[in-house]
N, CA, C and O atoms as CSV, one atom per row, in Angstrom:
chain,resi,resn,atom,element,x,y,z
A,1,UNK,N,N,4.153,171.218,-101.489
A,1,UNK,CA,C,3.880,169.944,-100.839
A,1,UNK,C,C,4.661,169.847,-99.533
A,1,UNK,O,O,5.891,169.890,-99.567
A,2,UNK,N,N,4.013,169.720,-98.405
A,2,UNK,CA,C,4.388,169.374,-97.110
A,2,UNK,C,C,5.402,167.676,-97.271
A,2,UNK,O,O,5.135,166.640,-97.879
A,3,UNK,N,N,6.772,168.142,-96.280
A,3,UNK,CA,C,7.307,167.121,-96.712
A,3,UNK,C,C,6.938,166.684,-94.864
A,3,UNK,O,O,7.194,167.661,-94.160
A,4,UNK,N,N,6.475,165.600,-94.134
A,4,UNK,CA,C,6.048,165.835,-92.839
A,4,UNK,C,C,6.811,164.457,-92.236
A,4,UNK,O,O,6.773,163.457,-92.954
A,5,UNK,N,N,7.128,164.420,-91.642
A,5,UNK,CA,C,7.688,162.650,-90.938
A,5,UNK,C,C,7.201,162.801,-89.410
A,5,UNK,O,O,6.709,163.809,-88.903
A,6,UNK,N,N,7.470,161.494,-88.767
A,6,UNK,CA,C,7.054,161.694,-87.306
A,6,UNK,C,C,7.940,160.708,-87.117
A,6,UNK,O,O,8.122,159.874,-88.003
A,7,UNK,N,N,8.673,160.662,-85.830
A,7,UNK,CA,C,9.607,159.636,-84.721
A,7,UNK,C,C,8.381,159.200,-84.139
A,7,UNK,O,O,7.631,159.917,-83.478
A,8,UNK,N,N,8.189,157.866,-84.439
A,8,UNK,CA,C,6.643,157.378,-83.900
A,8,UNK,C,C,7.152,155.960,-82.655
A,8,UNK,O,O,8.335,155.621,-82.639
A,9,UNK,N,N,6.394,155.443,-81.953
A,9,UNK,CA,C,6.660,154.676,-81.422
A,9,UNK,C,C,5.135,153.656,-81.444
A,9,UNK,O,O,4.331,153.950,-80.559
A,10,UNK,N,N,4.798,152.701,-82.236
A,10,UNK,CA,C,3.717,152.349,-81.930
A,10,UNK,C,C,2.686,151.611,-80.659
A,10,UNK,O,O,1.507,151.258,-80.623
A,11,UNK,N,N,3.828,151.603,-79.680
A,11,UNK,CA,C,2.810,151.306,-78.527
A,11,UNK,C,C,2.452,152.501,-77.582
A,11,UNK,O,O,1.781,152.562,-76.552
A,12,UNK,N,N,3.032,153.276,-78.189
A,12,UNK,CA,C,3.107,154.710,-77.416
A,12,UNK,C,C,1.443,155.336,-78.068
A,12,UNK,O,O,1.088,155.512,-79.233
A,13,UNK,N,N,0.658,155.562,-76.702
A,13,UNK,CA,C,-1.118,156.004,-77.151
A,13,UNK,C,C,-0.874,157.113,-77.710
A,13,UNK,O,O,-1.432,157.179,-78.805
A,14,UNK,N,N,0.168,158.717,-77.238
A,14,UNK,CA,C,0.032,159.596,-77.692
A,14,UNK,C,C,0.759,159.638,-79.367
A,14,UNK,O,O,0.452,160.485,-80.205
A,15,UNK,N,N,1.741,158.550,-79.582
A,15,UNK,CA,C,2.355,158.747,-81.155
A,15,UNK,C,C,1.049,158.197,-81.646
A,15,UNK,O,O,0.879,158.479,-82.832
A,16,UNK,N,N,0.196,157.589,-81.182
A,16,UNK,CA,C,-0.480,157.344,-82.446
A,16,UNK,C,C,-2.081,157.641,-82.390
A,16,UNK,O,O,-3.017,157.244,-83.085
A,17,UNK,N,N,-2.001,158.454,-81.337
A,17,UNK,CA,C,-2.908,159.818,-81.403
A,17,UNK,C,C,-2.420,160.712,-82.461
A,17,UNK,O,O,-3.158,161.493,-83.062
A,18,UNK,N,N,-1.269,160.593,-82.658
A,18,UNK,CA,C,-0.769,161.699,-83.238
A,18,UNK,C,C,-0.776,161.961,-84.535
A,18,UNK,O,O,-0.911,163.005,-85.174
A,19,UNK,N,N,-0.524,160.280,-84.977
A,19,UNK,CA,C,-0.686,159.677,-86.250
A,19,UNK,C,C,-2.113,159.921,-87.059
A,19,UNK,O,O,-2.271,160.447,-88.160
A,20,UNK,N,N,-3.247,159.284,-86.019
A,20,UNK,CA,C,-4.352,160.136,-86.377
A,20,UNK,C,C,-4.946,161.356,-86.578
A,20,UNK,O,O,-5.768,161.708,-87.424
A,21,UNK,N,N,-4.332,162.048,-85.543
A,21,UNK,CA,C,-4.574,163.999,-85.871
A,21,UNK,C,C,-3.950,164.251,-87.170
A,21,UNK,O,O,-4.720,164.927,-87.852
A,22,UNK,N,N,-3.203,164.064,-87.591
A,22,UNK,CA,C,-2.354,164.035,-89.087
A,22,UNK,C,C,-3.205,163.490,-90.280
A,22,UNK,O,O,-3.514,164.165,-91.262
A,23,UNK,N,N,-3.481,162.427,-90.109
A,23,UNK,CA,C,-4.354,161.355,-91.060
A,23,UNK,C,C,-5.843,162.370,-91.501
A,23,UNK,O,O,-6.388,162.433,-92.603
A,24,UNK,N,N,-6.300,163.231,-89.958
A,24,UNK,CA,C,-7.759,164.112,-90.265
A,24,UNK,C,C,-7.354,164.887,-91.177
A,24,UNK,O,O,-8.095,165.231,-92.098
A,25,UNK,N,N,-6.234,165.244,-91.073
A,25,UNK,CA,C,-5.930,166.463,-91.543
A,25,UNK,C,C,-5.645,166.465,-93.231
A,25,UNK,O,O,-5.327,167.477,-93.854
A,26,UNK,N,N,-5.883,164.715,-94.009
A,26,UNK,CA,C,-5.175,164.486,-95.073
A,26,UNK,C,C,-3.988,164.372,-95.386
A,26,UNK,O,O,-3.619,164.418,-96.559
A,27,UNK,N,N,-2.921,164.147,-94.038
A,27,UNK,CA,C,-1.550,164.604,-94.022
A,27,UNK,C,C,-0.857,163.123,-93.610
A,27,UNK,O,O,-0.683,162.840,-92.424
A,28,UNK,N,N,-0.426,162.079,-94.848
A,28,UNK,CA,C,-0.121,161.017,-94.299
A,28,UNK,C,C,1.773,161.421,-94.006
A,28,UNK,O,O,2.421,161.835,-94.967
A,29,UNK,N,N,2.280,161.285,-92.986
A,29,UNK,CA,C,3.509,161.634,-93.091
A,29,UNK,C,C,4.171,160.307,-93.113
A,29,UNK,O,O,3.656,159.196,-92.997
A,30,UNK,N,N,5.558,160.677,-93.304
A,30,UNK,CA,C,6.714,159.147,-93.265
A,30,UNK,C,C,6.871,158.946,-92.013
A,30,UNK,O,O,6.910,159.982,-91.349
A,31,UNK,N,N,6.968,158.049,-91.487
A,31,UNK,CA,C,6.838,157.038,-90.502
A,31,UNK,C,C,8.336,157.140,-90.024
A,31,UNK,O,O,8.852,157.420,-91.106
A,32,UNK,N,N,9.060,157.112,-89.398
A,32,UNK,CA,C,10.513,156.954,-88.449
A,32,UNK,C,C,9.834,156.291,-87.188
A,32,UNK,O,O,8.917,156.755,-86.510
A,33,UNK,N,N,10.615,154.893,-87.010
A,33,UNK,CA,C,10.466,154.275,-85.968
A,33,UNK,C,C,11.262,153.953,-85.374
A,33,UNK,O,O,11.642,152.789,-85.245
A,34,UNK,N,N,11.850,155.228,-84.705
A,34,UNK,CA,C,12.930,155.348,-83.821
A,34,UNK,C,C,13.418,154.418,-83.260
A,34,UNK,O,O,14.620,154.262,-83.471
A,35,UNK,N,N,12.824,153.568,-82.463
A,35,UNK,CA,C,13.250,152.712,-81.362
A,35,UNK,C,C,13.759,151.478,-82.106
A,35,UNK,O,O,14.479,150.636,-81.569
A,36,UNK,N,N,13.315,151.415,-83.455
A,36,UNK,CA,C,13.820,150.414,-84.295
A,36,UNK,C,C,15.051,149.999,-85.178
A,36,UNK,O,O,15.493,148.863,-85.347
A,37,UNK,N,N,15.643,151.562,-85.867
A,37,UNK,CA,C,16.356,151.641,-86.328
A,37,UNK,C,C,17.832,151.894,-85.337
A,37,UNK,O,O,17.930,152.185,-84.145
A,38,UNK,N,N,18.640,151.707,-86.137
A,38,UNK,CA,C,20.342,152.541,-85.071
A,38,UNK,C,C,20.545,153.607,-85.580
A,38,UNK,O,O,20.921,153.829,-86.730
A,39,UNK,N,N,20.295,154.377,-84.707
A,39,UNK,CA,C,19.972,156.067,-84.280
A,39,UNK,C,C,21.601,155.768,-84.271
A,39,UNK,O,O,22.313,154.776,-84.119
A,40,UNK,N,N,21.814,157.360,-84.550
A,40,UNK,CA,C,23.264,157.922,-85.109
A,40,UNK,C,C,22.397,159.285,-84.207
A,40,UNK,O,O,21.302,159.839,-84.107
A,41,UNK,N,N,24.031,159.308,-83.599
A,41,UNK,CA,C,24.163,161.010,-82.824
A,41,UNK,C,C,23.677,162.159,-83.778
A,41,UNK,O,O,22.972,163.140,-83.542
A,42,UNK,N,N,24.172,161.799,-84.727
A,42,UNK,CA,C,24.000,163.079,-86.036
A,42,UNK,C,C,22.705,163.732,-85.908
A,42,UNK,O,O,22.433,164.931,-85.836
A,43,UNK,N,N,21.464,162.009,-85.886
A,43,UNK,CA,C,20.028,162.294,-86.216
A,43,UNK,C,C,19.431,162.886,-84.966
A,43,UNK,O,O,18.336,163.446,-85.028
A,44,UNK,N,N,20.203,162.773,-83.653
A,44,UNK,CA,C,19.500,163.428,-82.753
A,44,UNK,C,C,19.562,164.595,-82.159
A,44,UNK,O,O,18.831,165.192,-81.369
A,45,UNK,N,N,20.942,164.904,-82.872
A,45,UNK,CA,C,22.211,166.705,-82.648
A,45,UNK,C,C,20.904,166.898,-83.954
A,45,UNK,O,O,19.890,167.358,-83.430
A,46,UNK,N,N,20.806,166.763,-84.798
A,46,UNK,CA,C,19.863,167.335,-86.184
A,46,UNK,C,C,17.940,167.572,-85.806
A,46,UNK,O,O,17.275,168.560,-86.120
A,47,UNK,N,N,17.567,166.633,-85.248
A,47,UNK,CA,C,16.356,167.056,-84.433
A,47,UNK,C,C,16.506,167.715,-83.686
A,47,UNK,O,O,16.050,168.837,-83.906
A,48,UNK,N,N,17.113,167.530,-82.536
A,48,UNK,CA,C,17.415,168.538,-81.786
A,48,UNK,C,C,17.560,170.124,-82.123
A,48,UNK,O,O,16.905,170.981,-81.530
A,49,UNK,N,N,18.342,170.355,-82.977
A,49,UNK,CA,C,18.250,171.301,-83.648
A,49,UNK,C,C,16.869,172.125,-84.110
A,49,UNK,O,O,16.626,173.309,-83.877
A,50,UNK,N,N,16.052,171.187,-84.813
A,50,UNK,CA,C,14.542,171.799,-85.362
A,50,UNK,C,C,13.851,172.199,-84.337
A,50,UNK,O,O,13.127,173.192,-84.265
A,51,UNK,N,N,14.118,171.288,-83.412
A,51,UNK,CA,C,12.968,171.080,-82.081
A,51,UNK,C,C,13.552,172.736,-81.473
A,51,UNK,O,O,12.714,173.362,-80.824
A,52,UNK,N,N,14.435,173.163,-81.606
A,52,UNK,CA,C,14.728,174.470,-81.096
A,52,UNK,C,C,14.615,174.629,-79.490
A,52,UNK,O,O,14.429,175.690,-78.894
A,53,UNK,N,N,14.792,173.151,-78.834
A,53,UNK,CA,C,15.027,172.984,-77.323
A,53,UNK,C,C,16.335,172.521,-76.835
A,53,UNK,O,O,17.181,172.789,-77.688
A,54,UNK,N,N,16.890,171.885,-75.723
A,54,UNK,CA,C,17.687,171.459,-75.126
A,54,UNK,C,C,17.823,170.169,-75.154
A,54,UNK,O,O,17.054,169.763,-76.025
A,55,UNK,N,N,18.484,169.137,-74.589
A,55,UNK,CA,C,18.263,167.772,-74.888
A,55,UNK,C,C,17.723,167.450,-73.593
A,55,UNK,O,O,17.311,166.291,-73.620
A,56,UNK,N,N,17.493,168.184,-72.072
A,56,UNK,CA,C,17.064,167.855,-71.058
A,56,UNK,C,C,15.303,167.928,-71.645
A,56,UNK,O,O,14.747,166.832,-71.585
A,57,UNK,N,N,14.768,168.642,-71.974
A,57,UNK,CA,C,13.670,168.831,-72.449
A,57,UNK,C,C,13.285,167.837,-73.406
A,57,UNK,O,O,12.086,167.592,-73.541
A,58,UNK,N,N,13.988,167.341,-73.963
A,58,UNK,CA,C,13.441,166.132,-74.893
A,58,UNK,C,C,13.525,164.753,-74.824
A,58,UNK,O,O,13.361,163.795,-75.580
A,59,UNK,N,N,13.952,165.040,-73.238
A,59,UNK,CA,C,13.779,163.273,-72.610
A,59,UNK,C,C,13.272,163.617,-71.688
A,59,UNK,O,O,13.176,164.682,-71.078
A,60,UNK,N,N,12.531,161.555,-71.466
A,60,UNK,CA,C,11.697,161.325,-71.175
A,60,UNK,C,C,11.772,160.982,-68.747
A,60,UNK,O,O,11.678,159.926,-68.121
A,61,UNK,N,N,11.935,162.186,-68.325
A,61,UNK,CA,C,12.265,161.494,-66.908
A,61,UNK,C,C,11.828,160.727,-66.504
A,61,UNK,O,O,12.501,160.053,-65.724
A,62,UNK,N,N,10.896,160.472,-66.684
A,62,UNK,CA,C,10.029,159.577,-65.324
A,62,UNK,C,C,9.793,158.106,-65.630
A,62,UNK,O,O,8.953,157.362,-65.123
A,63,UNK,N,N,11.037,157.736,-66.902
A,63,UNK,CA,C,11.323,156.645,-67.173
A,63,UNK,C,C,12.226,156.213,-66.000
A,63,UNK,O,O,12.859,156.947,-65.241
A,64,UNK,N,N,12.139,154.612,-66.014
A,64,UNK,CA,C,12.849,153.783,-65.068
A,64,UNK,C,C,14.387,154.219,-65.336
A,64,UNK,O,O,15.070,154.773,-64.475
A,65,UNK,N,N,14.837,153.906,-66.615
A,65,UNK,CA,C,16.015,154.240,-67.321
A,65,UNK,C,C,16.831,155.419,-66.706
A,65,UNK,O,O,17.931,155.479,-66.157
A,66,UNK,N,N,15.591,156.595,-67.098
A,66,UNK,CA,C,16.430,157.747,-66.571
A,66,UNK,C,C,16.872,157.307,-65.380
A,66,UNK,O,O,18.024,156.894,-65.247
A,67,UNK,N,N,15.821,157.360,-64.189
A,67,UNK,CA,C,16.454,156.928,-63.182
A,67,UNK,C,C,17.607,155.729,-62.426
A,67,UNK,O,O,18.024,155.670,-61.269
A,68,UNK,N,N,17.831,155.024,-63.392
A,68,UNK,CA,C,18.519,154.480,-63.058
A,68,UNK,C,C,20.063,154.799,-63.714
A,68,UNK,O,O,21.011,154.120,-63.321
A,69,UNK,N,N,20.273,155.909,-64.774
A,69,UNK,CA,C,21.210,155.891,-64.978
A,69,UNK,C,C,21.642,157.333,-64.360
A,69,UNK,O,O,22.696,157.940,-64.545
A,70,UNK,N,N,20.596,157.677,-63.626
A,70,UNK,CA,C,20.800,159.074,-62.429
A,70,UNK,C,C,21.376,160.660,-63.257
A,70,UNK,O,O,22.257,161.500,-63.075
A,71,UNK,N,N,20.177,160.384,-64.298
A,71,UNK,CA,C,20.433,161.543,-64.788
A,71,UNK,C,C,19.705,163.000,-64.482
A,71,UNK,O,O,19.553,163.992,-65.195
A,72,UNK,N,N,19.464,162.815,-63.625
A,72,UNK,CA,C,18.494,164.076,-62.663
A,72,UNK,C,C,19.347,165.170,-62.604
A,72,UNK,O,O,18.718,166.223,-62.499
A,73,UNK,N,N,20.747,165.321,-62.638
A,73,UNK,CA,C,21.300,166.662,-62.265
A,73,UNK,C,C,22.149,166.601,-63.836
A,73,UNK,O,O,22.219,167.665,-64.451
A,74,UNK,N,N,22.613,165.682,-64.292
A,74,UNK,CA,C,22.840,165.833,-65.365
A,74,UNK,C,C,22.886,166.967,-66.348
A,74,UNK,O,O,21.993,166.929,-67.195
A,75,UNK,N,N,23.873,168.134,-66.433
A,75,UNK,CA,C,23.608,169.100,-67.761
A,75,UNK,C,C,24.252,169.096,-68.700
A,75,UNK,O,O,23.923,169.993,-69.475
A,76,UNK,N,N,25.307,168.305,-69.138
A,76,UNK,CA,C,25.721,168.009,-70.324
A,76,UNK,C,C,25.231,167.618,-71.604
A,76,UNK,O,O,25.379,166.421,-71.851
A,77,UNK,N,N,24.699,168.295,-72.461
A,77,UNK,CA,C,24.055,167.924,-73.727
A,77,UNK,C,C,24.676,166.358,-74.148
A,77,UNK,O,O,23.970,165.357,-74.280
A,78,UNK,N,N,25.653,166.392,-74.262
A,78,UNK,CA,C,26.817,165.124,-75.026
A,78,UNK,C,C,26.660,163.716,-73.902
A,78,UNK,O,O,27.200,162.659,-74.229
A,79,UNK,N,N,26.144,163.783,-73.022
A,79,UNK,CA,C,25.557,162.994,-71.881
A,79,UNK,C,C,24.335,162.674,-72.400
A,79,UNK,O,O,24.092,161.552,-72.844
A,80,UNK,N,N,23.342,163.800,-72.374
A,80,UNK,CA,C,21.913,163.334,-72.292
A,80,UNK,C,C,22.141,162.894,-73.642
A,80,UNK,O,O,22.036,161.669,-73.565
A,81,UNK,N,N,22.434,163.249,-75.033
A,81,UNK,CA,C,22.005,162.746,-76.040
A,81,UNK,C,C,22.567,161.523,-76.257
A,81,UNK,O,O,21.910,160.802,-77.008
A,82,UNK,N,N,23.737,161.000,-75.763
A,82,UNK,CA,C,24.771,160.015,-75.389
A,82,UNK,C,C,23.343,158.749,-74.799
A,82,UNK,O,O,22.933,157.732,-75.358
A,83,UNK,N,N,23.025,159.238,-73.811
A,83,UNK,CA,C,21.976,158.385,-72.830
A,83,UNK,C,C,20.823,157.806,-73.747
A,83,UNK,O,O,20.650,156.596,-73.894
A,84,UNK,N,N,19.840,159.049,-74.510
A,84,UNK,CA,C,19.071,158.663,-75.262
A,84,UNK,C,C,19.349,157.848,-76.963
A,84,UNK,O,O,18.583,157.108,-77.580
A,85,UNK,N,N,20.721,158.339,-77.339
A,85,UNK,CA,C,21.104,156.853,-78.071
A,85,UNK,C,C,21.175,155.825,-78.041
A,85,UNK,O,O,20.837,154.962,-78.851
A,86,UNK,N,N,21.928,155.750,-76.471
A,86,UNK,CA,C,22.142,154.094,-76.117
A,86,UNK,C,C,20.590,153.600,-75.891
A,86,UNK,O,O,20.274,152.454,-76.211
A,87,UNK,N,N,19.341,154.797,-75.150
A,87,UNK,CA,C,18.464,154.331,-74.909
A,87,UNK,C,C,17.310,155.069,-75.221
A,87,UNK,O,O,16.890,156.071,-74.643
A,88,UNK,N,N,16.670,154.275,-76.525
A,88,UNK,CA,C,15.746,155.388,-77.036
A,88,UNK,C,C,14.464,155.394,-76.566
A,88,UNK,O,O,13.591,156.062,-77.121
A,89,UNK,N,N,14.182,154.472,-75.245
A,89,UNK,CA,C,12.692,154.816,-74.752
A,89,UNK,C,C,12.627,156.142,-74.222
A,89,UNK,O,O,11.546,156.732,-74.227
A,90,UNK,N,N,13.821,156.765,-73.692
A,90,UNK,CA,C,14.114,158.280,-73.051
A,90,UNK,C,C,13.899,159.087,-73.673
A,90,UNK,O,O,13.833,160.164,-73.080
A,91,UNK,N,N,13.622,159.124,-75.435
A,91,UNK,CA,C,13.028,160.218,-76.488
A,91,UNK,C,C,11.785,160.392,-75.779
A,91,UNK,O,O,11.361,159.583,-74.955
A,92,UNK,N,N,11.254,161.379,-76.089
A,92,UNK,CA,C,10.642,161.927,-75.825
A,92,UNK,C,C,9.072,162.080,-77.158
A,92,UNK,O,O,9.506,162.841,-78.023
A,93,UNK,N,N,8.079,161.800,-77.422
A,93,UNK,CA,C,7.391,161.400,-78.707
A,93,UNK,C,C,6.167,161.663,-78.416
A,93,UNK,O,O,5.750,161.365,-77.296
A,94,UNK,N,N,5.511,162.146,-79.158
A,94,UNK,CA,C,6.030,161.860,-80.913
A,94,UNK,C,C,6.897,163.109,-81.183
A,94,UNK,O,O,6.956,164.070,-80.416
A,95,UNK,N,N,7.542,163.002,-82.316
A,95,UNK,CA,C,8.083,164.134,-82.729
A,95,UNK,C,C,7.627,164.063,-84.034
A,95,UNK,O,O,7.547,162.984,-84.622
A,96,UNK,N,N,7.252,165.358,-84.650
A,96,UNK,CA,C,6.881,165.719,-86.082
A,96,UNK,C,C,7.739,166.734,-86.806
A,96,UNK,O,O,8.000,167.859,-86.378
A,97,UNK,N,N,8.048,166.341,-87.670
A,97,UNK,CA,C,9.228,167.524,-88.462
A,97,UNK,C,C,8.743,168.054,-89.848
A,97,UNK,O,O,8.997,167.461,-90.896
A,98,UNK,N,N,8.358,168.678,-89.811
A,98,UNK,CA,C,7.869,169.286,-91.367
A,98,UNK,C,C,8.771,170.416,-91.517
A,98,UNK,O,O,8.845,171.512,-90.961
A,99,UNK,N,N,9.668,169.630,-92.747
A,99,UNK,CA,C,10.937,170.440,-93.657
A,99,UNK,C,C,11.843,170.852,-92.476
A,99,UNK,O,O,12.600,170.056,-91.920
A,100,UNK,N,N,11.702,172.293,-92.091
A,100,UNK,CA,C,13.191,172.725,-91.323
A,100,UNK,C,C,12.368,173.124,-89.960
A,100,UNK,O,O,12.740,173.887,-89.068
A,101,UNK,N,N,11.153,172.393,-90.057
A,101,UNK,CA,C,10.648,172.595,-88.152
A,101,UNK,C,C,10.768,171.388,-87.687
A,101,UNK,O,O,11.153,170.390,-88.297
A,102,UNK,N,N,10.218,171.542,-85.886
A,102,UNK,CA,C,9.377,170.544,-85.753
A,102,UNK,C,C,9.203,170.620,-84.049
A,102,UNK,O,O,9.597,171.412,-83.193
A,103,UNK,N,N,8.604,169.682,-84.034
A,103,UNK,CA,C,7.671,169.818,-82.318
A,103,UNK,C,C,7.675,168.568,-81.671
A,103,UNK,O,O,7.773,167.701,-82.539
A,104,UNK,N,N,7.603,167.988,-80.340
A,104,UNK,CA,C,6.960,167.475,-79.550
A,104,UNK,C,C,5.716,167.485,-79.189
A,104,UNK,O,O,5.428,168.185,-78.219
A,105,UNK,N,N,4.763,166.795,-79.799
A,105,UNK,CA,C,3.325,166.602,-80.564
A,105,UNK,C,C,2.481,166.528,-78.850
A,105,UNK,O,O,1.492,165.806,-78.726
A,106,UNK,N,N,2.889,167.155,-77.926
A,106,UNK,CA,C,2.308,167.273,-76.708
A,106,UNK,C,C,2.195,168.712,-76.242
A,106,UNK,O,O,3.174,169.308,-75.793
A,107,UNK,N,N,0.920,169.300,-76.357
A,107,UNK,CA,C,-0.423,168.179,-76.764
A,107,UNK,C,C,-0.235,168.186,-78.294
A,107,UNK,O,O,0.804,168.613,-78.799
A,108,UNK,N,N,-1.320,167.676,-79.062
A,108,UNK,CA,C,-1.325,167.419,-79.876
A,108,UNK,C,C,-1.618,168.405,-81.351
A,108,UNK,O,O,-1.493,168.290,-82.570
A,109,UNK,N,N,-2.026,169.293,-80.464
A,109,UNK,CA,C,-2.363,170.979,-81.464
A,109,UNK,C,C,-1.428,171.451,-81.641
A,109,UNK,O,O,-1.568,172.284,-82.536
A,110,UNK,N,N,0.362,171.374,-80.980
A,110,UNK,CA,C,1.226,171.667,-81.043
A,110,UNK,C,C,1.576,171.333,-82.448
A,110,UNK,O,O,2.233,172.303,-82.823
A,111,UNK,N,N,1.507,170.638,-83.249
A,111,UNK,CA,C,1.469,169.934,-84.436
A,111,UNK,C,C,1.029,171.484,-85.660
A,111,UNK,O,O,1.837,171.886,-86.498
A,112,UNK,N,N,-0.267,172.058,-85.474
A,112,UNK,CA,C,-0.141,173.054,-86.155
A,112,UNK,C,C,0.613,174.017,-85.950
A,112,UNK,O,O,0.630,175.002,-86.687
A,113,UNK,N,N,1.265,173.895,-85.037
A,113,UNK,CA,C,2.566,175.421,-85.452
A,113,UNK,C,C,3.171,175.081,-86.547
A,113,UNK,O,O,3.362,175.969,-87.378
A,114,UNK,N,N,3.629,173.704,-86.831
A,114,UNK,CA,C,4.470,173.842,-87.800
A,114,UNK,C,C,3.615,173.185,-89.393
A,114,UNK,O,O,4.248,172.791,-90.372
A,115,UNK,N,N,2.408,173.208,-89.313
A,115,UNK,CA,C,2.046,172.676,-90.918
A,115,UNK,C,C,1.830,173.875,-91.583
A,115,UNK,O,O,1.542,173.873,-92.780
């Protein structure tokens, strides 16, 4: 049994594109609604991890945010993930984690690497 979750954001079109590509598939996953709960460093050093990227790669630039907190040259991991705690529109989403993977659901076929 696929254990599957997604960091969803529901006004976000592509999380819940995403939600639906999942749903075709018979694959209802658990719901994480990031922007809702208080995100702990742990949970985003721990995704981070699955996602098998950087933390520059898993935020969101071309948010107002970023720019205003002038993180454009920025390479400190403990910064960017620092930034996207205090401010979680800068995640980057959807994210899907099934067991010890997971992806940035862009595009959205990216999703079968890991089922």
């Amino acid at each position: 049994m696929q254990d599957i979750s997604i960091w969803h954001n529901p006004l976000c079109s592509k999380s819940r594109n995403a939600l639906i590509y999942l749903e075709k598939k018979d694959i209802i996953p658990k719901i994480y609604k990031y922007k809702d709960e208080d995100l702990k460093i742990e949970q985003l050093e721990e995704v981070l991890k699955l996602l098998d990227i950087n933390a520059r790669d898993w935020i969101r630039t071309k948010e107002d945010k970023y720019k205003k907190l002038n993180l454009d040259n920025e390479t400190n991991e403990d910064i960017l993930l620092q930034a996207m705690l205090d401010n979680p529109e800068l995640i980057e989403r959807p994210v899907v984690i099934n067991n010890k993977k997971a992806v940035i659901a862009r595009p959205l076929e990216k999703i079968d690497e890991i089922l």
